[in-house]
C-alpha positions as CSV (number, residue, x, y, z in Angstrom):
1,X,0.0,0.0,0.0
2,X,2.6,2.6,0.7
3,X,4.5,1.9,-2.9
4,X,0.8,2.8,-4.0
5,X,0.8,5.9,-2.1
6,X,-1.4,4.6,0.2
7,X,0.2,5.7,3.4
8,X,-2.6,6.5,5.5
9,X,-4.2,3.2,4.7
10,X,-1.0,1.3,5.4
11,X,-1.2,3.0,8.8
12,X,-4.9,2.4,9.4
13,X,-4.2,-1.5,8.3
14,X,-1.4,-2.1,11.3
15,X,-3.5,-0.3,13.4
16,X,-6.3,-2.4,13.0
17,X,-4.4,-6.0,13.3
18,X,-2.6,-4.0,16.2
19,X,-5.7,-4.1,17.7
20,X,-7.0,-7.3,17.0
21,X,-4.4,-8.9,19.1
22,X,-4.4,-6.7,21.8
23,X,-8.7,-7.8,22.0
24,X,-8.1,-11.3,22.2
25,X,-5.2,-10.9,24.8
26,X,-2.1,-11.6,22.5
27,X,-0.3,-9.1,24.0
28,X,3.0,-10.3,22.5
29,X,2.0,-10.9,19.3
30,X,0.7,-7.4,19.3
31,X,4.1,-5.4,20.1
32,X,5.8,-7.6,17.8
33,X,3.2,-6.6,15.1
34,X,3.5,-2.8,15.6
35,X,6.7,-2.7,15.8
36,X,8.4,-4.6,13.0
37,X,4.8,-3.6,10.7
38,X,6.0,0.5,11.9
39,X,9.7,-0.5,11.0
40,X,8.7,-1.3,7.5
41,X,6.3,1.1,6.9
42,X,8.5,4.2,7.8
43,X,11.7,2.8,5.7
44,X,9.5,2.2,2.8
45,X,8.0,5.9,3.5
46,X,11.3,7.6,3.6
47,X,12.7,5.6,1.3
48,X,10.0,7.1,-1.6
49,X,10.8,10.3,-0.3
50,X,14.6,10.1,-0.3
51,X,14.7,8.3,-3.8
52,X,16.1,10.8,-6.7
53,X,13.7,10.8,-9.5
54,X,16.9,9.8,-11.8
55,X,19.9,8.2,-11.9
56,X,22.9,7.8,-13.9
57,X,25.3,5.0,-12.3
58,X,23.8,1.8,-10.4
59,X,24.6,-1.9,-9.2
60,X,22.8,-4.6,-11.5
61,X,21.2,-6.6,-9.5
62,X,19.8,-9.8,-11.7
63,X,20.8,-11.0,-14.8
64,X,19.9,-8.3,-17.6
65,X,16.5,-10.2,-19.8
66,X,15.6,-9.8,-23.4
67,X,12.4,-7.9,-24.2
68,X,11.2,-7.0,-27.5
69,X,12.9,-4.0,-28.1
70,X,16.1,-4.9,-26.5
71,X,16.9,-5.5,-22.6
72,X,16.0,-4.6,-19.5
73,X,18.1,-4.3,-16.6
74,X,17.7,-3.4,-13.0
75,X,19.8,-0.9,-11.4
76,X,20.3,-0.5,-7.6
77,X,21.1,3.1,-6.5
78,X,20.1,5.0,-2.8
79,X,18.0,2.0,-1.5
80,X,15.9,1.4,-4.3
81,X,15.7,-0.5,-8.2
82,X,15.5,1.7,-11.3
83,X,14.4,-0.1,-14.5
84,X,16.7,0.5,-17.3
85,X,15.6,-0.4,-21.0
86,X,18.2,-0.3,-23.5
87,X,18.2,-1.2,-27.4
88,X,22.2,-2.8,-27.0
89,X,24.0,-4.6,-23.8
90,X,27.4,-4.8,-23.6
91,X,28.8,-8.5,-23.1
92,X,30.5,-8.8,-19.8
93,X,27.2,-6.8,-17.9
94,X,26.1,-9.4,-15.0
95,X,24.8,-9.3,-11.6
96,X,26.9,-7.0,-9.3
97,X,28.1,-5.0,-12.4
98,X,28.6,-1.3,-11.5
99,X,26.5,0.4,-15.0
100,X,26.5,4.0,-16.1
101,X,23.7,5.0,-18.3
102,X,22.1,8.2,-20.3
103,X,18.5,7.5,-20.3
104,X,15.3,9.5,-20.2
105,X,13.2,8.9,-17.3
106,X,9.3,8.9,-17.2
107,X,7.2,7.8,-14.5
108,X,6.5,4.0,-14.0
109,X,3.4,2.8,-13.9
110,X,4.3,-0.5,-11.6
111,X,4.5,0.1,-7.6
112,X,8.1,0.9,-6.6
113,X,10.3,2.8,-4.2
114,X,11.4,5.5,-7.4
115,X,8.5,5.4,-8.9
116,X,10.3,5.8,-12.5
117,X,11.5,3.7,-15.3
118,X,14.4,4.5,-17.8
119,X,15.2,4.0,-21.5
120,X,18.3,4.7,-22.8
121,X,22.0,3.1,-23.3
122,X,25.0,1.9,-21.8
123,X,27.9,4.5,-21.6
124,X,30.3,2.6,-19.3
125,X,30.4,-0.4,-16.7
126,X,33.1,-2.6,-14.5
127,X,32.6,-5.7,-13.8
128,X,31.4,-7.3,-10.4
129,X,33.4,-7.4,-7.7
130,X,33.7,-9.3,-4.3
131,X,31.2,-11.6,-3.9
132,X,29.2,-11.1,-7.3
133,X,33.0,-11.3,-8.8
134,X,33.4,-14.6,-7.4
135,X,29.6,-16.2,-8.3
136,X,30.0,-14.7,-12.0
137,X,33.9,-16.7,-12.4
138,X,31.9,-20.2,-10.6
139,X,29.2,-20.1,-13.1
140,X,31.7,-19.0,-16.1
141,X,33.4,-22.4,-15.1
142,X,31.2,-24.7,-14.2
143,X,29.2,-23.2,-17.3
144,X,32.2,-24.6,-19.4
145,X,32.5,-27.6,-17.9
146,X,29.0,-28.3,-18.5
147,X,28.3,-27.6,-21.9
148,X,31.4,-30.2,-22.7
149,X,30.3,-32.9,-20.5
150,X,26.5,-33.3,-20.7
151,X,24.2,-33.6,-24.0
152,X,22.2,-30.9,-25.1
153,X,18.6,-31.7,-22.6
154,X,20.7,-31.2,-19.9
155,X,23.1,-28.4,-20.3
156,X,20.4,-25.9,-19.6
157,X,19.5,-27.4,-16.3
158,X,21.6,-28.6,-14.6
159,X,23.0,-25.0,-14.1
160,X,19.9,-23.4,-13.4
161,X,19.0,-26.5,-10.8
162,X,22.4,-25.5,-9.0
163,X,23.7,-22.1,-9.8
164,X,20.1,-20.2,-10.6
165,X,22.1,-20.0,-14.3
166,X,19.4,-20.1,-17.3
167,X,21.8,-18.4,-19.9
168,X,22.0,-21.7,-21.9
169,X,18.3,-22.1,-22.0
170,X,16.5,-21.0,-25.2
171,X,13.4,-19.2,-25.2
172,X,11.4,-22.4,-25.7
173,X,13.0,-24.2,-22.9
174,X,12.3,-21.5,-21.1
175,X,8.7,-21.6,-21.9
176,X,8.4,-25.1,-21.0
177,X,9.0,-25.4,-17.8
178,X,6.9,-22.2,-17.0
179,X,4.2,-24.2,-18.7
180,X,4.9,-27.3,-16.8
181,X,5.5,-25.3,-13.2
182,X,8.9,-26.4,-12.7
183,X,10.0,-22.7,-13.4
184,X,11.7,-22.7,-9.7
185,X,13.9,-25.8,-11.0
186,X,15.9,-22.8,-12.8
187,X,15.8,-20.3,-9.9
188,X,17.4,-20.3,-6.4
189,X,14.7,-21.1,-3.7
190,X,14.1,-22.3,-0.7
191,X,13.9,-25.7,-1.5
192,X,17.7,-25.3,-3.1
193,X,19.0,-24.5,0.8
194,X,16.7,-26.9,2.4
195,X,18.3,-29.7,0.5
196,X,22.1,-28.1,1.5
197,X,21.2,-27.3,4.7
198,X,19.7,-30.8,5.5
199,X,22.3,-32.5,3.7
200,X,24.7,-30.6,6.2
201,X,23.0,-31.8,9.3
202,X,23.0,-35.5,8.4
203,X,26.6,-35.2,7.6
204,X,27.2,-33.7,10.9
205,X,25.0,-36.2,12.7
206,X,26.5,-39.2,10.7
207,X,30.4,-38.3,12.2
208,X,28.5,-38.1,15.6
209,X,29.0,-34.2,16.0
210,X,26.5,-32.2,18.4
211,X,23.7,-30.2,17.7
212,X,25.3,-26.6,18.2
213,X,28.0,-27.8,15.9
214,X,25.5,-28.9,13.7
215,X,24.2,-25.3,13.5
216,X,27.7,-23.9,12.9
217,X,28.2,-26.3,10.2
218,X,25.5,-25.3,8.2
219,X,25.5,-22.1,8.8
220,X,29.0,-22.0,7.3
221,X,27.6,-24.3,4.1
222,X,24.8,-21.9,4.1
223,X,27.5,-18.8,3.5
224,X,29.4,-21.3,1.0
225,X,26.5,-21.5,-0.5
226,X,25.5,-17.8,-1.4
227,X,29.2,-17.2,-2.6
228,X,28.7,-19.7,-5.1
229,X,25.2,-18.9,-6.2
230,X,25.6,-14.8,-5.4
231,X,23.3,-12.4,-4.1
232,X,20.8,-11.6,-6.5
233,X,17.2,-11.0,-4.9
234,X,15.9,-14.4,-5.6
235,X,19.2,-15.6,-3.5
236,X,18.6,-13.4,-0.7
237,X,14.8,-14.3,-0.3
238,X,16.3,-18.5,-0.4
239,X,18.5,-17.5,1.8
240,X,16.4,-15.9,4.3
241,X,14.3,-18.9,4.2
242,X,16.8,-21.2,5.3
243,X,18.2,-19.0,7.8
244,X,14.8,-19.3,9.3
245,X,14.6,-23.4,8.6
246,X,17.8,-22.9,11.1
247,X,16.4,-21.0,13.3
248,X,13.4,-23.0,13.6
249,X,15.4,-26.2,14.7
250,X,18.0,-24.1,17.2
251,X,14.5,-22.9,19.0
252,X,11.6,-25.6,17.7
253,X,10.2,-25.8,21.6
254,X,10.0,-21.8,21.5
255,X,9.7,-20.8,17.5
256,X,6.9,-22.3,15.1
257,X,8.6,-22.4,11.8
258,X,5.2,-20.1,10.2
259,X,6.2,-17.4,13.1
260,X,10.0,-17.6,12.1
261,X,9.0,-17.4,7.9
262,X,6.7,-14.5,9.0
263,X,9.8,-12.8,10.4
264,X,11.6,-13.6,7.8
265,X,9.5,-11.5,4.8
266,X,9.1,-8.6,7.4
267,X,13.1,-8.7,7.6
268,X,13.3,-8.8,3.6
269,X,10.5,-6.1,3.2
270,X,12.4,-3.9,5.5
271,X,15.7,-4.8,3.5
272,X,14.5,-3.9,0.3
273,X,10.9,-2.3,0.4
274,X,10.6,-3.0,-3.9
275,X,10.2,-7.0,-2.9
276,X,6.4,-5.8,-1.4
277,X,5.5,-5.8,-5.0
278,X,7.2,-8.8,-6.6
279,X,5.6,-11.3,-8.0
280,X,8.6,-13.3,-7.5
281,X,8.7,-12.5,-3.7
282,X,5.2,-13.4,-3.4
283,X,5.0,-17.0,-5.2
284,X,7.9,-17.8,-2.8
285,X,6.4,-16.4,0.5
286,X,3.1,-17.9,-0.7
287,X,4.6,-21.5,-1.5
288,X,7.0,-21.3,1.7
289,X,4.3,-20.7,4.0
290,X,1.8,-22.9,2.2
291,X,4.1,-26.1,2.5
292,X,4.8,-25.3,6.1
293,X,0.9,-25.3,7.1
294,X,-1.1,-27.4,4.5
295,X,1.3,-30.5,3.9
296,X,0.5,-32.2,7.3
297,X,-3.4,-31.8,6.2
298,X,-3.2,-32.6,2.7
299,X,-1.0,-35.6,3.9
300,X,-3.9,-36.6,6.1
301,X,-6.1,-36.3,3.6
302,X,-4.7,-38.4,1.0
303,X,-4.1,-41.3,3.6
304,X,-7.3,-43.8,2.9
305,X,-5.3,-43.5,-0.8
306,X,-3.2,-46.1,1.2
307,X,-0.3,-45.2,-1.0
308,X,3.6,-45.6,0.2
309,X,3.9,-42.6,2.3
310,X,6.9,-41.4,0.1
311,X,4.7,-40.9,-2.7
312,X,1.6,-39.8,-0.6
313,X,4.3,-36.8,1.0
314,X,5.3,-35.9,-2.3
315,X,1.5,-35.4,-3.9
316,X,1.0,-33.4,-0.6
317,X,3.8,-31.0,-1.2
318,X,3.5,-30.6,-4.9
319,X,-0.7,-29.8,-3.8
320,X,-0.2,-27.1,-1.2
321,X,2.3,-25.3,-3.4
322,X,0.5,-25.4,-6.0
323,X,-3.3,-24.4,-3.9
324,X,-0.9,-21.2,-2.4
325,X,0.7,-19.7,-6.3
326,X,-1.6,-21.1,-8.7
327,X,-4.2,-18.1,-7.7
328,X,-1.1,-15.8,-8.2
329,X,-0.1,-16.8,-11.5
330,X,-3.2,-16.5,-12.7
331,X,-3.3,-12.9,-11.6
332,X,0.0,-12.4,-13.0
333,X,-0.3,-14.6,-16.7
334,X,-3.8,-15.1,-17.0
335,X,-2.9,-19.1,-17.7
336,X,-2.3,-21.6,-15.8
337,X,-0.3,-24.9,-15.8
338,X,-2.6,-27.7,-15.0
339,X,0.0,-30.1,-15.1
340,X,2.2,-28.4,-12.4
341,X,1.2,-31.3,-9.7
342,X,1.6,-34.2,-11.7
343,X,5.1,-33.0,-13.1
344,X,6.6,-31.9,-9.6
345,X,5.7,-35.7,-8.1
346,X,7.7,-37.5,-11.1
347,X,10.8,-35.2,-10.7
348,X,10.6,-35.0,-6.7
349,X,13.0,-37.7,-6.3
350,X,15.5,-36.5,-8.7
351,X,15.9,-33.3,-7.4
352,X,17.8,-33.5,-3.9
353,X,20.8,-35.8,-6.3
354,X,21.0,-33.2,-8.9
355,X,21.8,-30.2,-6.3
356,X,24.0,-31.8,-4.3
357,X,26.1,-33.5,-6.3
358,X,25.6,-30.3,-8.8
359,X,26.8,-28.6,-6.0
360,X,30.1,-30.5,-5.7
361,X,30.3,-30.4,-9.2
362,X,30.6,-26.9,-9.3
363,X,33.3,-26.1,-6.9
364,X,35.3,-29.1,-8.4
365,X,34.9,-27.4,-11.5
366,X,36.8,-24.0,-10.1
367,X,39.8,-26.5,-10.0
368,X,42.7,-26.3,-13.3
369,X,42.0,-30.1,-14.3
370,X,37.7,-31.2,-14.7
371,X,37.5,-35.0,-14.1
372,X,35.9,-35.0,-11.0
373,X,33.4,-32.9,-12.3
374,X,33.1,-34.6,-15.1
375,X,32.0,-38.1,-13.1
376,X,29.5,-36.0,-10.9
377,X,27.8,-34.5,-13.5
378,X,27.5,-37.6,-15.7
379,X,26.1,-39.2,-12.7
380,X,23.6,-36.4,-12.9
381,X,23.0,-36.5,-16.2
382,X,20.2,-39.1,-16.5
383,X,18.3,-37.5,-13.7
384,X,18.1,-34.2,-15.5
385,X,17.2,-35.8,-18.7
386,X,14.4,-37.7,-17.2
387,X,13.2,-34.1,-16.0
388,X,13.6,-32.3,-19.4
389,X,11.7,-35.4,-20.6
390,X,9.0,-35.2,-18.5
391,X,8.2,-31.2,-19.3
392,X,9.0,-32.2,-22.7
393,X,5.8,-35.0,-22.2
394,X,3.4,-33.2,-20.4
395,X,3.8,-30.2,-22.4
396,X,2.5,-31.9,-25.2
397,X,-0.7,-32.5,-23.3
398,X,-4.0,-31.0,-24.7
399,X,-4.6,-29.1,-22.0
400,X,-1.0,-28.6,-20.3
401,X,-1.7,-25.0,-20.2
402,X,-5.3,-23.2,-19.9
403,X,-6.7,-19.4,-19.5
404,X,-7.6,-18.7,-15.9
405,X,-8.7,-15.8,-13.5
406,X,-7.4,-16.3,-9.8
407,X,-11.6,-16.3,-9.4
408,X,-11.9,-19.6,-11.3
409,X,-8.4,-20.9,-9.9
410,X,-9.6,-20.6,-6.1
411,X,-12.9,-21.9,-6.8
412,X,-11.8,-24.9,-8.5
413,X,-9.2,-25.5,-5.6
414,X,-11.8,-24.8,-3.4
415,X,-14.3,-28.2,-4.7
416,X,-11.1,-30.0,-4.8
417,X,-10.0,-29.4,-1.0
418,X,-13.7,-30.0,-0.1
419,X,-13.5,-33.7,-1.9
420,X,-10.5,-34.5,0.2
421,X,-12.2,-32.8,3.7
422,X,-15.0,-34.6,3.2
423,X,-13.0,-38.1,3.1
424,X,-13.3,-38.9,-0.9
425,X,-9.8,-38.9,-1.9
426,X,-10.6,-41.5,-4.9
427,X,-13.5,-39.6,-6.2
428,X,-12.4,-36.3,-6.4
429,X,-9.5,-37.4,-8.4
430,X,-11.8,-39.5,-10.6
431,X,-13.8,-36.6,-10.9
432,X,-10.6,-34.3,-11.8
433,X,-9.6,-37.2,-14.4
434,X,-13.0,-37.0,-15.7
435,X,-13.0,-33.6,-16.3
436,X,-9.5,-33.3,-17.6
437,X,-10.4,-35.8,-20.0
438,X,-13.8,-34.4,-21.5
439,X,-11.9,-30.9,-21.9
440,X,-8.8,-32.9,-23.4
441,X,-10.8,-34.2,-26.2
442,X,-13.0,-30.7,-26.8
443,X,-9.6,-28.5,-26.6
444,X,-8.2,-26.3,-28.8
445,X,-4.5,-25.7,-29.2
446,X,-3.8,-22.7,-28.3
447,X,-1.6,-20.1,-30.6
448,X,2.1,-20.0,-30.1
449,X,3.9,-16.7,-29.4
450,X,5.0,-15.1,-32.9
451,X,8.7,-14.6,-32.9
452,X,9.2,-11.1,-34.1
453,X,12.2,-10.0,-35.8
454,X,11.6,-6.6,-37.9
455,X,10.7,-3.9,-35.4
456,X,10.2,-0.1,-35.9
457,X,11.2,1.9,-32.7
458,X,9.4,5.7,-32.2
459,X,9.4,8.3,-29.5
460,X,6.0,9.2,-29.6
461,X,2.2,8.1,-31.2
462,X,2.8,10.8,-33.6
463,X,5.6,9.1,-35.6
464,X,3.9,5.6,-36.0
465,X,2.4,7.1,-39.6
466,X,6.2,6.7,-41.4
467,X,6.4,2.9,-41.0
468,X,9.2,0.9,-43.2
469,X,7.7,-1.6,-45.5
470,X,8.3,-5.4,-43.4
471,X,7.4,-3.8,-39.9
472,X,5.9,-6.6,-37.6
473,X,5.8,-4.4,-34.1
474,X,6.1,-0.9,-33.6
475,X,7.8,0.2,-30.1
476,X,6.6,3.6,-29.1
477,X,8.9,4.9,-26.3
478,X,6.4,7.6,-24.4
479,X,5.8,6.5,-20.9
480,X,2.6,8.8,-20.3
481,X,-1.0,8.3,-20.2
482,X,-2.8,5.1,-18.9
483,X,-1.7,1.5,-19.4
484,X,-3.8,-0.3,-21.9
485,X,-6.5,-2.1,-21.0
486,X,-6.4,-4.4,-24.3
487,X,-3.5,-5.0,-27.0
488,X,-3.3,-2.3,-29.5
489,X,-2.4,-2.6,-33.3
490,X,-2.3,0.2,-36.4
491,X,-5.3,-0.3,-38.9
492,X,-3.2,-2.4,-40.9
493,X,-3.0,-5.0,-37.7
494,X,0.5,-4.3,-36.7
495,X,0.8,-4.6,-33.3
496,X,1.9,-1.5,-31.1
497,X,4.1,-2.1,-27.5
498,X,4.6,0.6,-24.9
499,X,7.0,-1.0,-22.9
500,X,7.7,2.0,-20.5
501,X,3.9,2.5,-20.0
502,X,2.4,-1.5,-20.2
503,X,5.6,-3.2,-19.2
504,X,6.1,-6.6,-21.6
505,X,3.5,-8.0,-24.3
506,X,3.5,-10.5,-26.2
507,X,2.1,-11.4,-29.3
508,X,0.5,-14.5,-30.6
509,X,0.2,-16.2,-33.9
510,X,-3.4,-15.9,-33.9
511,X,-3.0,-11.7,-33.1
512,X,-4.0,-11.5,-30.2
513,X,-2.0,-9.9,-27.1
514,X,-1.5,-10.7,-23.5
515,X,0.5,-8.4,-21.3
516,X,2.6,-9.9,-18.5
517,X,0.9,-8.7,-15.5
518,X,-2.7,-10.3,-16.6
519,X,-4.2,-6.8,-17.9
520,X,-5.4,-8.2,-21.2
């Protein structure tokens, strides 16, 4: 609410929750609630006052990404992230780069601490140093040693898996395992340090060491950890999470782990105030908290199944991340992967191998000679084919991927979880198999996004009537007015993008549009 402006509200908001605990005699939870909900609120406040409305030097903090009319990458600069697009990028630009830039800024129209967006160019940069220096030289390596060990299913995974590195996946891989939900296979999460972390304390407990030098231990892994992996936002909010899984086991008589994650987002918000509007941030603090609550239930549930408990663990998990983020991506794509369950419990088991040893892999790839690598990541190999296999599979389902409003989504979710209350585990997923089938059969493919490769850049609306001859998108500049509420195209059906003013759209064979955050 306060990156909306909405100060007063925010205020009113924490005063009322304030108040609720303080009427049913949580006393405790009540200080604890002003006091860390105050904390944020006044940093994000001052932080929108304090941020320059321009800037012309900044930190890159994730990986620059491609967008129809060039790139976009994020600068940090006085506490807050300024969007940058650019027509060219420089090669060498990574996370942790220090980025000069002449660009005009216009006001944003997403929720953020500066409030502004850039388009420009690149006039200078260094490359990271410190810790960024030292992640961007382990996934140069292990990059290498990668794309000469493994075939070509698995070189674009099995660095994403460990490192968070997706720069040898294509578009189209990319694409398939949004469709399939196994998107957070190729990003740093919580489940990443979860599987270190526990890893670590078996280790620890196998040589017979004690519990506060288990702590230590994987603390220390935990630090190893970010240094190979870096610091990028998405690393930070893993990060967190298993500082708090650590946390939770130092103090489980005294600490629930949903109290610790709670504390956890509050710290990160307070941190950096821009994550309060992420969709990234809020998938991960959605899922996080989901697992932690609804697996013992959904677990329950699915018991007169009377399948091995592995499996019955595994549909549980895969179920209450998916009831907790499905509503979100619908609000953010407008589709949703109706597969996501199904995939996540075939590739479950492979997972935990392929970032640990991945994990070894990497640092024994820093080394001058690669054979040990080499071995661990043909070990690997066949687990991360079986996954690329598997999107590859479902993906060609008739319905892998459907339109969906966060309405429909919790609504559906809402019959399903009331088929497993009321003790009919069998039927509901007969029913859900029923139903998948009957819409399989009646379902039309839907149109593929149109690759676009002749584009006509302009400053303003005004300059759209001098189009060259083979124009297939026109990008107009101007960041005023309102976003769009639909896609819009000249009278001769070529479409138009205002990426400063819509954010990113794309384009589909058929000619219709859909803009990334679920407008049209």
């Amino acid at each position: 609410m306060v990156l909306l402006g909405y100060f007063p509200v925010a205020v009113i908001v924490l005063l009322i929750s304030a108040t609720t605990f303080v009427l049913i005699k949580q006393f405790g939870q009540a200080i604890l609630v002003s006091a860390l909900g105050t904390i944020a609120l006044l940093v994000a406040h001052f932080r929108m006052r304090w941020a320059p409305d321009e800037i012309s030097v900044g930190t890159v903090t994730m990986t620059p990404t491609g967008t129809s009319s060039g790139f976009l990458i994020r600068l940090k600069a006085h506490g807050s992230t300024y969007p940058v697009f650019v027509e060219k990028l420089p090669d060498g630009i990574e996370s942790g780069s220090l980025v000069e830039v002449n660009a005009r800024w216009s006001e944003s129209k997403s929720p953020s601490v500066s409030g502004v967006v850039g388009n420009g160019e690149v006039v200078g940069f260094s490359p990271p140093s410190g810790l960024a220096g030292i992640a961007v030289r382990v996934s140069d390596n292990f990059r290498e040693v990668v794309q000469a060990t493994v075939g070509e299913a698995s070189q674009g995974l099995i660095p994403g898996m460990v490192l968070g590195d997706t720069s040898l996946q294509d578009t189209s891989q990319q694409e398939l395992f949004i469709e399939t939900g196994l998107s957070h296979l190729s990003a740093v999460s919580g489940a990443n340090v979860a599987i270190v972390l526990t890893a670590f304390f078996l280790l620890c407990r196998w040589i017979g060491l004690g519990p506060r030098v288990q702590v230590v231990s994987a603390g220390f892994a935990l630090f190893g950890f970010v240094v190979l992996v870096g610091t990028e936002p998405s690393v930070l909010r893993a990060s967190v999470a298993g500082v708090v899984g650590l946390l939770a086991v130092v103090n489980s008589s005294r600490a629930e782990p949903i109290h610790s994650l709670c504390i956890g987002v509050i710290g990160l918000i307070v941190w950096d105030s821009d994550m309060a509007a992420s969709f990234g941030f809020a998938l991960s603090s959605a899922a996080t908290a989901s697992i932690v609550v609804l697996t013992p239930m959904f677990h329950r549930l699915l018991a007169p199944l009377q399948w091995p408990d592995i499996l019955a663990r595994a549909l549980a998990v895969a179920i209450a991340a998916d009831f907790a983020t499905m509503p979100i991506v619908a609000l953010m794509a407008g589709e949703v992967s109706m597969v996501s369950v199904l995939v996540n419990v075939l590739v479950a088991p492979v997972t935990a191998p392929i970032t640990i040893l991945g994990l070894i892999a990497a640092g024994l790839a820093q080394l001058p000679f690669d054979t040990p690598a080499f071995l661990l990541l043909k070990l690997i190999e066949p687990c991360t084919w079986w996954i690329y296999h598997i999107a590859a599979g479902a993906h060609e389902l008739p319905i892998a991927v459907i339109a969906a409003s966060p309405i429909v989504v919790l609504l559906a979710y809402g019959w399903i979880v009331a088929g497993l209350v009321c003790g009919h585990p069998r039927k509901t997923f007969a029913a859900i198999a029923a139903l998948l089938i009957v819409f399989g059969v009646n379902f039309q493919p839907r149109p593929q996004p149109l690759e676009i490769t002749q584009v006509f850049t302009v400053n303003t609306d005004e300059e759209i009537d001098d189009i060259p001859a083979g124009t297939q998108a026109i990008i107009v500049l101007d960041g005023e007015g309102r976003k769009s509420s639909r896609g819009i195209q000249t009278p001769d059906g070529i479409p138009v993008f205002y990426p400063n003013r819509d954010g990113q759209v794309t384009v589909y064979t058929d000619g219709s549009q859909h803009a990334a955050d679920g407008r049209f």
